[in-house]
C-alpha positions as CSV (number, residue, x, y, z in Angstrom):
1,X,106.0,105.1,116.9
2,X,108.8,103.9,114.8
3,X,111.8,101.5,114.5
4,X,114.1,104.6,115.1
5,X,112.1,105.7,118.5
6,X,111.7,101.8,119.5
7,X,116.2,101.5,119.3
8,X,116.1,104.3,121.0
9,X,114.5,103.4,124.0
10,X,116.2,100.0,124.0
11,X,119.7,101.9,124.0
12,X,118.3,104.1,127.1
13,X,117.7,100.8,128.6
14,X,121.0,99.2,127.9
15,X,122.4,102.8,129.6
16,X,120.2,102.6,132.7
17,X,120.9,98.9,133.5
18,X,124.6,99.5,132.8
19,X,124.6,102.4,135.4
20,X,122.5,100.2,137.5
21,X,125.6,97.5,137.2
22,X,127.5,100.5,138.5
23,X,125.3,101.4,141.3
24,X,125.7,97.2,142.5
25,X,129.3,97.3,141.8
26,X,129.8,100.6,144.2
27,X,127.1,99.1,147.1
28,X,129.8,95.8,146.4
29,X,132.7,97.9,147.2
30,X,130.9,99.8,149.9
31,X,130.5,96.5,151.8
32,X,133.7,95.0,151.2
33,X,135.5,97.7,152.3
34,X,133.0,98.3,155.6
35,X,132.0,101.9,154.6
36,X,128.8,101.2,155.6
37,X,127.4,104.8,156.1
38,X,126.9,104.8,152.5
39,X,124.6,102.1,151.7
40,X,121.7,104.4,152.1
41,X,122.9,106.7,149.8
42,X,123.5,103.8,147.2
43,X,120.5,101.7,148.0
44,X,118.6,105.2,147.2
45,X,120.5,105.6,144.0
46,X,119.5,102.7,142.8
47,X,116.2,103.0,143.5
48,X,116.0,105.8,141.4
49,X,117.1,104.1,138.8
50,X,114.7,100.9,138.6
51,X,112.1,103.7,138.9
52,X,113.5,105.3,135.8
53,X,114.1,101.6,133.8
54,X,110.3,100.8,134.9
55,X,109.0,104.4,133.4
56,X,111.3,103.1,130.5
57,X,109.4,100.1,130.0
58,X,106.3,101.4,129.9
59,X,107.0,103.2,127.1
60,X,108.8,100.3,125.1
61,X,106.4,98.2,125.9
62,X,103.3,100.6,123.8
63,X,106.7,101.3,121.3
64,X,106.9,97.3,120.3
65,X,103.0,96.8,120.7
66,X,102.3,99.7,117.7
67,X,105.1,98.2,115.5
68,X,104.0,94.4,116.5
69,X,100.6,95.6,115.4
70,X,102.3,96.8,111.4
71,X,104.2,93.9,111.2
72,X,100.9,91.2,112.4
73,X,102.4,90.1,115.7
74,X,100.1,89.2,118.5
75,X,100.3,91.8,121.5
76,X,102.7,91.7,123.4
77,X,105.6,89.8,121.9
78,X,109.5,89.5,123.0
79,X,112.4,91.1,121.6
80,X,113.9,88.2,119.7
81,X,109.9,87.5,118.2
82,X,110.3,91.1,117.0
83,X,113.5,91.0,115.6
84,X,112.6,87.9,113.5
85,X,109.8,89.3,111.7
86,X,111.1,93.4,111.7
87,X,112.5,94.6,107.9
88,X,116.8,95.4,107.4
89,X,118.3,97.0,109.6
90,X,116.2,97.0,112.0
91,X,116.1,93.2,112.7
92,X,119.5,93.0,113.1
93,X,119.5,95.9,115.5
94,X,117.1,94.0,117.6
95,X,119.0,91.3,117.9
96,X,122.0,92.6,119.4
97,X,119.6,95.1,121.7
98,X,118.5,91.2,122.9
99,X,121.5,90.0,123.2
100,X,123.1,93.1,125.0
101,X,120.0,93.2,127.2
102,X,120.5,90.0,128.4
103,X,124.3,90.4,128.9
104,X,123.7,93.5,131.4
105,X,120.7,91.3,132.9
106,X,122.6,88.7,133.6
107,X,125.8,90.6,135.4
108,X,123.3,92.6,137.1
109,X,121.6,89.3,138.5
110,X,125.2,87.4,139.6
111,X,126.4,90.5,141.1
112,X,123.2,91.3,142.7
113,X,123.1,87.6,144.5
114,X,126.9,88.3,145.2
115,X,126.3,91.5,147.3
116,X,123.1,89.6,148.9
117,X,125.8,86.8,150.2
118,X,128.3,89.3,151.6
119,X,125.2,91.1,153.5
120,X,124.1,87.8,155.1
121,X,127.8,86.5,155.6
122,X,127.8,90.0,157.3
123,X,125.1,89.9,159.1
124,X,125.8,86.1,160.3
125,X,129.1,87.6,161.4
126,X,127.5,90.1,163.2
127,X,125.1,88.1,165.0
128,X,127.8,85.7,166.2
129,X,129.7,88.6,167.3
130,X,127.4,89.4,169.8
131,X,126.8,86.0,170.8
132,X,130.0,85.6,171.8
133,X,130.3,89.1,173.4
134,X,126.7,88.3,175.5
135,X,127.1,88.9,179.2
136,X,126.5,85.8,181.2
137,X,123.4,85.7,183.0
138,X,122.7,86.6,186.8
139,X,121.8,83.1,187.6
140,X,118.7,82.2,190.0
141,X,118.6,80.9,193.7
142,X,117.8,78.0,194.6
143,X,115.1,77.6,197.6
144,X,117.8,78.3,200.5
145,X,118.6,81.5,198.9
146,X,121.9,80.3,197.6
147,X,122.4,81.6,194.2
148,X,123.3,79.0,190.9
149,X,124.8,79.9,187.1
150,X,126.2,82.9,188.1
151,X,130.0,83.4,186.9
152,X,130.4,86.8,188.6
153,X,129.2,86.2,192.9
154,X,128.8,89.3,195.1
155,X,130.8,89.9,197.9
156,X,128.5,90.2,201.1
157,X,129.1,93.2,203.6
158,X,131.4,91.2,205.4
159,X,133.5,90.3,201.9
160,X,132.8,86.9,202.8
161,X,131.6,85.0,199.5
């Protein structure tokens, strides 16, 4: 493996994530907009998707090992370790891979806790809903028979109450 085969797969990457930042930005608008029927359909889509980035990983990760390996770095080293030590151009190019990586990461990890907020606040809203909505209970009776905490009381056969 090579420099050219190692960008690459970091500009896959930088594709998938940014179409993963699509995917949260449509489940966003999906729950802002109460059109929840498609939330499935989204939540599957982007599931597809972190199973493609983590197929891509695998393969960048043996990618930087076998060029970490030429260039003397121990196993296993970062981005930014690798674009310190890589020849022209290529150092360079791994730096702004890094710092687009982390760009997409970070949008993907605000917008991520922002669509976790409006599922709770929806949820919360949800739950208080029917709360509010709960029929009062039947009540009990007491040991004459006479019935307690009942807001809604039977009329007897002979309408009395």
């Amino acid at each position: 493996m090579d420099h050219q085969h190692l960008s690459t797969l970091l500009w896959r990457e930088q594709e998938l994530l940014d179409l993963l930042l699509f995917k949260a930005e449509e489940k966003q608008y999906l729950i802002l907009s109460g059109k929840t029927r498609w939330l499935a359909r989204i939540a599957h889509e982007i599931e597809v998707v972190l199973d493609q980035l983590r197929t891509l990983e695998v393969e960048r990760a043996a990618a930087t090992e076998q060029i970490a390996a030429r260039l003397g770095l121990d196993a296993n080293p970062s981005l930014r370790q690798l674009a310190e030590v890589a020849p022209a151009p290529w150092g360079d190019l791994y730096t702004k891979h890094h710092e687009n990586l982390l760009g997409l990461v970070t949008d993907l990890r605000g917008l991520s806790d922002a669509n976790k907020e409006l599922i709770e606040g929806g949820l919360s809203a949800i739950g208080d809903a029917l709360l509010s909505a709960r029929a009062p209970s039947a009540g009990t009776y007491t040991q004459t028979g006479r019935q307690t905490g009942n807001a809604y009381r039977a009329v007897t056969l002979d309408g009395a109450m």
